[in-house]
N, C-alpha and C positions, 0 to 999 in steps of 0.2 A: 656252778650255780647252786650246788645243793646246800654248798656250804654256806649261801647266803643267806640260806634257810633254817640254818640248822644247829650254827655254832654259837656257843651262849653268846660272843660279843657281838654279834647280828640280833638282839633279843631289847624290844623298846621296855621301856619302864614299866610295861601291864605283861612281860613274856611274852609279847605278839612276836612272830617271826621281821628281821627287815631286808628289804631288798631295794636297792636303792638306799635314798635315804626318807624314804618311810616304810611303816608295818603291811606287812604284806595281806590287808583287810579288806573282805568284802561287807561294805555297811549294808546289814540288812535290811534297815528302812530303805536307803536306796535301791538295792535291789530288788523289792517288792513292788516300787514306784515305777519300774521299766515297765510297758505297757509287755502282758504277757503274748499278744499276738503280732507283737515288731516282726519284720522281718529280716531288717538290715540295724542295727543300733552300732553309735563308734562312741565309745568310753573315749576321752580327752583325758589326757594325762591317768593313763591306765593303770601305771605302777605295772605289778608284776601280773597283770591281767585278775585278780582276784574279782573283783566285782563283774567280768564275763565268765569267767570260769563257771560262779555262781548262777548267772543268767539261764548261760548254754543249760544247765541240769533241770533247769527248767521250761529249757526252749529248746532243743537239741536241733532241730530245721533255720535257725536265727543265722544273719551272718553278723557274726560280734565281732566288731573293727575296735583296736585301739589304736592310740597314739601316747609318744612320751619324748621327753628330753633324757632320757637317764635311759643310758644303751643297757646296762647291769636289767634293768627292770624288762626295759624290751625285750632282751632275750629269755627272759621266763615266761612273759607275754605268751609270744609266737609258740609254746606250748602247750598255752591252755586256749589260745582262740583262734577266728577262721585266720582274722590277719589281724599282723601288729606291726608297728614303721616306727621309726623314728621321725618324730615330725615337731616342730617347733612354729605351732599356728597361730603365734604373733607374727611370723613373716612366709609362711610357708602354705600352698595349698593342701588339704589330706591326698595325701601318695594311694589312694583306690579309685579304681573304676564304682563313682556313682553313678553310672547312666541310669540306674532303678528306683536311683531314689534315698532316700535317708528317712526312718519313719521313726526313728527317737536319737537325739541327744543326753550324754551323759556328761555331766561336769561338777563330778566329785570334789569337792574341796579344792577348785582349780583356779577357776577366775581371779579372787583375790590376790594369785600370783602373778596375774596380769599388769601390762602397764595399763595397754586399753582394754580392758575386756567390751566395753560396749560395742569398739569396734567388732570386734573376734564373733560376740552375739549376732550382731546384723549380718557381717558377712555368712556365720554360719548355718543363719534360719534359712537362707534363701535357697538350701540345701534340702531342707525339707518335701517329703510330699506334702498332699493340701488334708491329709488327718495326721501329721506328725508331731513332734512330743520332744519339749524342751526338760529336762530336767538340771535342777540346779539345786546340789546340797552347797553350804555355805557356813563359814564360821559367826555368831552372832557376837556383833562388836561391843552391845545392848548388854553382854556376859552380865552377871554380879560380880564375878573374879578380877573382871577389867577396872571398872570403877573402883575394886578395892584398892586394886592397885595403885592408881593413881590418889584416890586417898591420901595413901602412905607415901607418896612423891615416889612409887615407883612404876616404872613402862621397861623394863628389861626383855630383852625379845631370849624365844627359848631357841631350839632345837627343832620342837614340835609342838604344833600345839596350837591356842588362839594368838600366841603371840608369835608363832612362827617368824623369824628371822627374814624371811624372805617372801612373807606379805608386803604385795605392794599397793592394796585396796582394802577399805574395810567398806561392810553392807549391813544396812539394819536391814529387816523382812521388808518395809515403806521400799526405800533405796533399791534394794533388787529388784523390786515388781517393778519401779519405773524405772529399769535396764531392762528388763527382757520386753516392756512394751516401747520402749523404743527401736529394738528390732524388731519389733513387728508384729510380735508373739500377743496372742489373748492369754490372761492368766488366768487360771482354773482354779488353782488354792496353793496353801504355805502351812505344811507341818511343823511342828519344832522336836525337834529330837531333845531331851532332856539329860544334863546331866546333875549331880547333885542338890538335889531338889531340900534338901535339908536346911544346904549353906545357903541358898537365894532367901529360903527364907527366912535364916537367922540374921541374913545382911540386913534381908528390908523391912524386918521387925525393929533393930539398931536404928534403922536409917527414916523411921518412921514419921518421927515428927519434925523433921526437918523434910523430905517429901512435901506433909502437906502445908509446912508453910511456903512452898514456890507451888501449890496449885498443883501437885500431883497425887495421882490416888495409889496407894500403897498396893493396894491390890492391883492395877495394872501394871505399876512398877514392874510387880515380882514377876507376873505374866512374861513382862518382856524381858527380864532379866535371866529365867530360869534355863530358857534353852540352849544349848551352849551351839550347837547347829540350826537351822534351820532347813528345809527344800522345800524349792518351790517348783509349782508342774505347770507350765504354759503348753500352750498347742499351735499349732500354723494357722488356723483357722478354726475359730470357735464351731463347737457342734453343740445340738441341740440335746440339753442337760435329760438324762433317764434317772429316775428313783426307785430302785432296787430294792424292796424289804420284804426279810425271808424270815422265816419260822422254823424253829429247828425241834425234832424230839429232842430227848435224851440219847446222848450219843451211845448207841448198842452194835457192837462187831463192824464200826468203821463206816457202817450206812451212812452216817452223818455226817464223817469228815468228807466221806468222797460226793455226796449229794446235795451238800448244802456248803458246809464251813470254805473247803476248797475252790469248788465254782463261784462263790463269793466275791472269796481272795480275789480270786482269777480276775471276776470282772472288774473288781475296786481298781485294778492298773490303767484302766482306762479312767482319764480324769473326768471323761465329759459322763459318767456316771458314780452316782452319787448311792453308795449299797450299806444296809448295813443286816446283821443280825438279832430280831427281839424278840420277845412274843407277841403275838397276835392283839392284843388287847393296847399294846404300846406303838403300832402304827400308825403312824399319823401323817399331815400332809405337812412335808418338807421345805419343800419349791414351790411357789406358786405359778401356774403356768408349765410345769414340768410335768410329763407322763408317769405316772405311778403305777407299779407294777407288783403285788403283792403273791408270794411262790410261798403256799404253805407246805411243809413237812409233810407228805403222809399223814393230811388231819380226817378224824373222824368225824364225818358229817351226818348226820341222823336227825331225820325229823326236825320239827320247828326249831329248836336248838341249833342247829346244825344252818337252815336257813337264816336265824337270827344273824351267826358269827356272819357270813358272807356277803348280808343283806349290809351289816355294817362298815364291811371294811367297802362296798359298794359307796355308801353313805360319804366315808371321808376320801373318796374319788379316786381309788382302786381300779385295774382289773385285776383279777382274781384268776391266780395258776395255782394246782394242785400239783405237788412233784410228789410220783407215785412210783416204788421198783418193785413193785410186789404185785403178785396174781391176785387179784378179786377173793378171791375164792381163801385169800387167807386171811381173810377178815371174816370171811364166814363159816369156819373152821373154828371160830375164836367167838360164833354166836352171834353175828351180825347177819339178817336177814338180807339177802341181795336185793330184796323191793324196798327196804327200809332206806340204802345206803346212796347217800345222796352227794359224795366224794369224788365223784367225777361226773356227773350230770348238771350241780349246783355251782357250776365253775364256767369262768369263759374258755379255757383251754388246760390242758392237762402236758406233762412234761413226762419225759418215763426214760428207761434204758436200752430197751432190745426191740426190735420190731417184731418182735415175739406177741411182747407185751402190749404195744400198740395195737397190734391184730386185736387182742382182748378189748381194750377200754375204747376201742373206738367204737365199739356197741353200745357204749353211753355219751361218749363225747367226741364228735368227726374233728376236731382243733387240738390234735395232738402231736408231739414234736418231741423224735428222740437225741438223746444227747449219751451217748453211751460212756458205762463209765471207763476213766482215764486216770492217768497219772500226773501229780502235779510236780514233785520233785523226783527226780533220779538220785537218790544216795550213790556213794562209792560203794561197790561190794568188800564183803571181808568174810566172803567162803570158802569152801574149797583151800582150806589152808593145809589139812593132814587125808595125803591118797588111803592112805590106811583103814580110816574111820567117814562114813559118813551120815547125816542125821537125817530123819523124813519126821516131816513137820506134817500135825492133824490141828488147825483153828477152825472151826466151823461152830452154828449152833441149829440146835436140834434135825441132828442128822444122823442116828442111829438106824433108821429104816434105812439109810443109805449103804453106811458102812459095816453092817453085822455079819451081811454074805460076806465079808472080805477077808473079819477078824482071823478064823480059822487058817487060810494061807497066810496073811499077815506074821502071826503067831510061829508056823511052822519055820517063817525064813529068818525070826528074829532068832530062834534056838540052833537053828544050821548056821547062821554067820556069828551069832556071840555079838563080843565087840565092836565089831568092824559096821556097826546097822545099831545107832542110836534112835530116841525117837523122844521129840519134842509135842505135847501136846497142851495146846490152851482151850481153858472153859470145858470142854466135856470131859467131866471126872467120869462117867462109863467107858469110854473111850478108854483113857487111859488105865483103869483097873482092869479091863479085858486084856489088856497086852501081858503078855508073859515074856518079861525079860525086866530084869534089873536095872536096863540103860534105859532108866524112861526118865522125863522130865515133865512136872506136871505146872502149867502156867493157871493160876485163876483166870475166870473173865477180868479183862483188862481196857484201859481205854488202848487209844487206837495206837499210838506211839508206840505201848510196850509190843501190842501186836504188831506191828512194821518190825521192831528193834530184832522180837524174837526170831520174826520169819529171813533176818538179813543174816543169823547164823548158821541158818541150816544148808542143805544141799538140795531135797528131796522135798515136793510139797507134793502131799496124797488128797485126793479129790474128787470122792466115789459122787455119783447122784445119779440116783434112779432115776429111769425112763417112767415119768408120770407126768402130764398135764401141767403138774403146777412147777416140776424141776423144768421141764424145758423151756417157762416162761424167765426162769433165772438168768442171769447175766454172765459173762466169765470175769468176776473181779478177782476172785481166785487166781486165774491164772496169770492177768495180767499184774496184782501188785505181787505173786512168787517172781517171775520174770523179773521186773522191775527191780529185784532185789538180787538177781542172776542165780534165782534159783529154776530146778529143773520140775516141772509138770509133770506126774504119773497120776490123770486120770479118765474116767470115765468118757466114753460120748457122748453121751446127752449133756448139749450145750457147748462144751469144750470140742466136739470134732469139726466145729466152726474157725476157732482161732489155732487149734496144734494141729500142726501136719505132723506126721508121723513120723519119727527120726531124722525131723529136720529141728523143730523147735519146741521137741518136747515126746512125751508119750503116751498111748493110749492103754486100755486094756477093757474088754468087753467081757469078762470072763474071772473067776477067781485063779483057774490055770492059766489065764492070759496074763494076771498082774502078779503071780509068784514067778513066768518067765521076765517080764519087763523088769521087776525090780531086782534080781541076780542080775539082769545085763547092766544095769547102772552100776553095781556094788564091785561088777568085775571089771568094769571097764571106763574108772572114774574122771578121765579124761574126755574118754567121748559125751559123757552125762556132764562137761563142764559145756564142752562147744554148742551141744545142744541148749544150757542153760546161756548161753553168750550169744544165740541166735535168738531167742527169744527174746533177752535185754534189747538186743539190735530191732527188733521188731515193736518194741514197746516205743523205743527212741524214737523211731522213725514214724509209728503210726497212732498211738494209741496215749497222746500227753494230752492233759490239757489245755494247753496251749493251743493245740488245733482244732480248737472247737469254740475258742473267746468269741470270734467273730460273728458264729456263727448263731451263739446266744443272744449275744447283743443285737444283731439284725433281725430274729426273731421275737425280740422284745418292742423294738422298734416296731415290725410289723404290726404287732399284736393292737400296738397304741393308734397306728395309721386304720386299723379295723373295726376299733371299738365300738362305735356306734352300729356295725355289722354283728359283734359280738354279741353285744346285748342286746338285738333283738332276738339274733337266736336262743340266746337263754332264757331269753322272758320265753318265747314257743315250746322249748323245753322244761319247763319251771316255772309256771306263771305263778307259785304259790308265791315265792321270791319277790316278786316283784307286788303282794298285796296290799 
């Protein structure tokens, strides 16, 4: 099987690996489209399981069922998902026990190789539970490419492609939406995945005035002609459409991927919500008849100002979340009067991370709901590659009162081991000028990527924080995205002696002589600082994705909407300026 992966004559016209006889691809519009809190999904003509594969790293609790005709592919299948069959479901039932249910359909570029697909549709909706999820990527027959062809009196079928040889159905976007509601399906929407968006439009530039002497408008043309795919996302049973819009800061040390951009994501998979990202002043009403839900960043509310913004977004028929990870107290640190601060009192409910933090803000607002943070994708690791050398990673910002008691043993074990005790550090250039050793590596403040990228090379992530009021309101994101990336924990208790048990999934140190013994035990014994680092991954997989927490947002958003009129009266009691 490796070889199907791997030797140039397995290798399509774009260097894609092939297995079977297509590329061994997970589309990632499609896999973004799988609802992230499915619990059962079966990929139809899976190929070599790529687009579960992809899923699972996202969903690692999911059971990802394929199916295929091409055994070559099956058997690569069955190594990347729960289960894989040979199954041929123009005449065959799927070979698993659904007594649970089916909570999303996947049919990647399949149907069209169908004789009946409408039959296969209806039979297969009725598999569904009653909130489950049709998905259906598709080739657009609509192409520009097509029509050129024919043009030129030519229809030549390829290998691969739109013209694939062994299509046996073509679908405009129209066409497929009235296939999947005749099995049954509500449709929810139809993206088009785009390819050469250059050529669509130098065709129907050419093709212009002949367009509109049969009544067609060049610009819709092109619309229809550009996308070379389409999906569309039906459901078993229409649900009642939510309007999601969120406000983001500037994204600083990853707060914003993991608090806003991610959980976004997360809920955009569900179709019967409708989410996006803008700023504040560009929310507007979407849906008519839809629950609108407005989740601002971390905004600073103060005084009339401050009332104005919320009074407005009230106006174009909002409610109004403040998503808050941060102590009170560091806004007024920063010169904000805590009587002035109107950021969580001027709100119908508040969002946060730790029940730390909840303790705090529910002294100004009892409608508070945590969501701790999580993980949304599991990368492959690629550490632990040399027993010889290993690296400890310092990313944080302004954390010098944390880590200065340490420097001094820090320092001591970098000149005892030399080499063998690298150190990786982003953003804090004191940090890193304090280490005394040659094997430093200095990262700028970076977006969030390069900080993932960096932290997937190292071994060791260091993670001092003082015992003070406003550290123990902090989260452990630290620990859980080092984990995530199978890297190994050495730090502090406060906060961290919540999620590390102690030489099971990670390490602690209370002590500057506690953390010059913990870290010779990892340097001397870089196997067992692996297993430690591979029980914590296993603990992230298992407990700490995003994925198991979609539902739980969603229902909470729901709620909020089924309360409103509860809502705001408490906020007018608490806030009556607001309401002047």
């Amino acid at each position: 099987m490796d070889d199907l992966t791997t030797t140039p004559e397995r290798l399509d016209p774009h260097g894609l690996p092939m297995v079977g006889a297509y590329p061994d691809y997970a589309n990632p519009d499609l896999v973004m489209a799988i609802p992230l809190s499915a619990r059962t999904v079966i990929d139809i003509g899976c190929g070599g399981g790529a687009i579960g594969a992809a899923y699972l790293r996202r969903n690692p609790r999911a059971r990802m069922l394929g199916v295929d005709i091409d055994r070559d592919s099956i058997a690569m299948a069955q190594t990347r998902l729960t289960e894989a069959a040979y199954c041929d479901v123009q005449t065959e039932p799927f070979p698993f026990d659904l007594s649970g249910g089916v909570d999303c359909l996947v049919y990647g570029d399949v149907l069209e190789h169908l004789a009946d697909p409408w039959a296969v549709l209806a039979r297969h909706a009725e598999l569904l539970n009653p909130d489950g999820t049709v998905l259906v990527c598709f080739p657009n027959v609509e192409h520009w490419s097509i029509a050129y062809r024919l043009l030129k009196g030519e229809f030549d079928y390829d290998d691969i492609g739109l013209l694939d040889r062994t299509h046996l159905r073509w679908f405009t976007p129209r066409t497929m939406g009235t296939a999947l509601e005749r099995a049954g399906l509500a449709l929810c929407d139809v993206r088009p995945r785009a390819a050469d968006p250059d050529g669509a439009a130098r065709f129907t530039e050419a093709l212009a005035p002949a367009l509109a002497s049969i009544g067609v408008d060049p610009n819709d043309y092109r619309n229809r002609a550009t996308p070379i795919q389409f999906i569309w996302r039906a459901k078993k049973q229409p649900r009642p459409r939510l309007v999601l819009g969120a406000t983001m800061l500037p994204p600083v040390g990853g707060v914003s991927d993991v608090r806003v951009i991610d959980p976004i994501r997360g809920l955009a998979t569900d179709p019967s919500l409708i989410t996006a990202i803008k700023p504040e002043s560009e929310l507007s009403r979407v849906l008519e008849g839809a629950p609108h839900i407005a989740v601002l960043h971390r905004p600073l509310l103060i005084g009339e100002p401050g009332l104005a913004r919320v009074r407005s977004l009230i106006e174009r028929g909002y409610l109004v979340v403040t998503e808050f990870d941060d102590h009170p107290g560091f806004l007024e640190q920063r010169g904000v009067a805590a009587a002035d601060l109107l950021t969580f009192t001027a709100v119908h409910a508040v969002q946060t991370s730790t029940e730390a933090l909840a303790a705090v803000l529910t002294e100004y607002n009892p409608e508070i709901a945590v969501f701790p943070n999580a993980i949304s994708e599991l990368a492959a690791p690629r550490n632990f590659t040399n027993p010889e050398r290993m690296t400890l990673f310092f990313g944080a910002l302004n954390r010098e009162e944390d880590w200065a008691p340490y420097m001094p043993v820090l320092n001591e074990v970098l000149r005892a081991v030399g080499p063998r005790l690298a150190v990786t550090v982003l953003h804090d250039r004191g940090f890193f000028d304090a280490l005394d050793t040659t094997n430093k590596t200095f990262i700028p403040t970076s977006d969030y990527a390069t900080y993932r990228d960096a932290l997937a090379s190292v071994e060791i992530g260091f993670m001092p924080l003082a015992d003070t009021p406003f550290n123990r309101a902090k989260s452990d994101l630290k620990f859980i995205e080092a984990s995530a990336a199978r890297v190994v924990s050495l730090a502090s208790p406060t906060v961290y002696d919540a999620s590390i048990r102690e030489g099971e999934n990670g390490l602690l140190f209370r002590s500057p002589d506690h953390l010059r013994m913990q870290l010779l035990r990892l340097l001397a014994y870089p196997e067992a600082a692996r297993r430690l680092a591979d029980a914590a991954r296993a603990d992230i997989s298992d407990n700490r994705m995003l994925a198991y927490q979609i539902r739980a947002r969603t229902d909470w958003y729901h709620a909020l909407w089924a309360r409103r009129d509860e809502l705001t009266e408490a906020l007018r009691a608490r806030m009556p300026a607001l309401f002047a």
